[in-house]
N, C-alpha and C positions, 0 to 999 in steps of 0.2 A: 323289438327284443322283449317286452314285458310281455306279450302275449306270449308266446314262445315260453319266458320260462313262468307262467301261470301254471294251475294246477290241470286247467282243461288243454291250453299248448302241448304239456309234457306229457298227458294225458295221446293227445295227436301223435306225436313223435314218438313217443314208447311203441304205439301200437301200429303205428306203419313202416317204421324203421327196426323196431325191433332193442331199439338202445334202453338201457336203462333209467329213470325217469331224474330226472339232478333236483325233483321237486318231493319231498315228502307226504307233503297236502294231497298230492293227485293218487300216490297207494296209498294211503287213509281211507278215502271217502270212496262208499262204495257205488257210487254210481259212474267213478270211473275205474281207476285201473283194478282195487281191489278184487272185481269181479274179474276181469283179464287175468290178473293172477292164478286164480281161482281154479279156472277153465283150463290155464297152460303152465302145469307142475314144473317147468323145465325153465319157460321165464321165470315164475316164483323162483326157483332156488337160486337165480343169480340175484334177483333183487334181492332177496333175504343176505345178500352177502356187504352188498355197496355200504354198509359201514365198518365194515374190516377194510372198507377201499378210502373213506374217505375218513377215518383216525374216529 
C-alpha cells in the first residue's frame, strides 16, 4: 500500500487508469504528473477540481 500511494505509485495509477492522483507530491513535481497535465487539458481540469472534492 505505501508504494501505491507514494508520489511515483499515484503518479502509475493516474496515468494508466486514468483516476485522479489521492497524492499532491506526485502533480507538484514535474517529472511526474505535472507534465501529463500539461499534455492532457481535459485531465488537468478535473485534477484542478479534487479540492472542491476533498473540503
Amino acid at each position: 500500500m505505501k508504494y501505491v500511494t507514494c508520489p511515483l505509485g499515484q503518479t502509475l495509477v493516474a496515468q494508466l487508469t486514468g483516476y485522479a492522483p489521492g497524492n499532491q507530491k506526485a502533480l507538484d513535481d514535474s517529472k511526474l504528473l505535472r507534465e501529463h497535465c500539461e499534455q492532457r487539458p481535459n485531465y488537468a481540469r478535473g485534477v484542478k477540481q479534487l479540492p472542491m472534492m476533498t473540503g
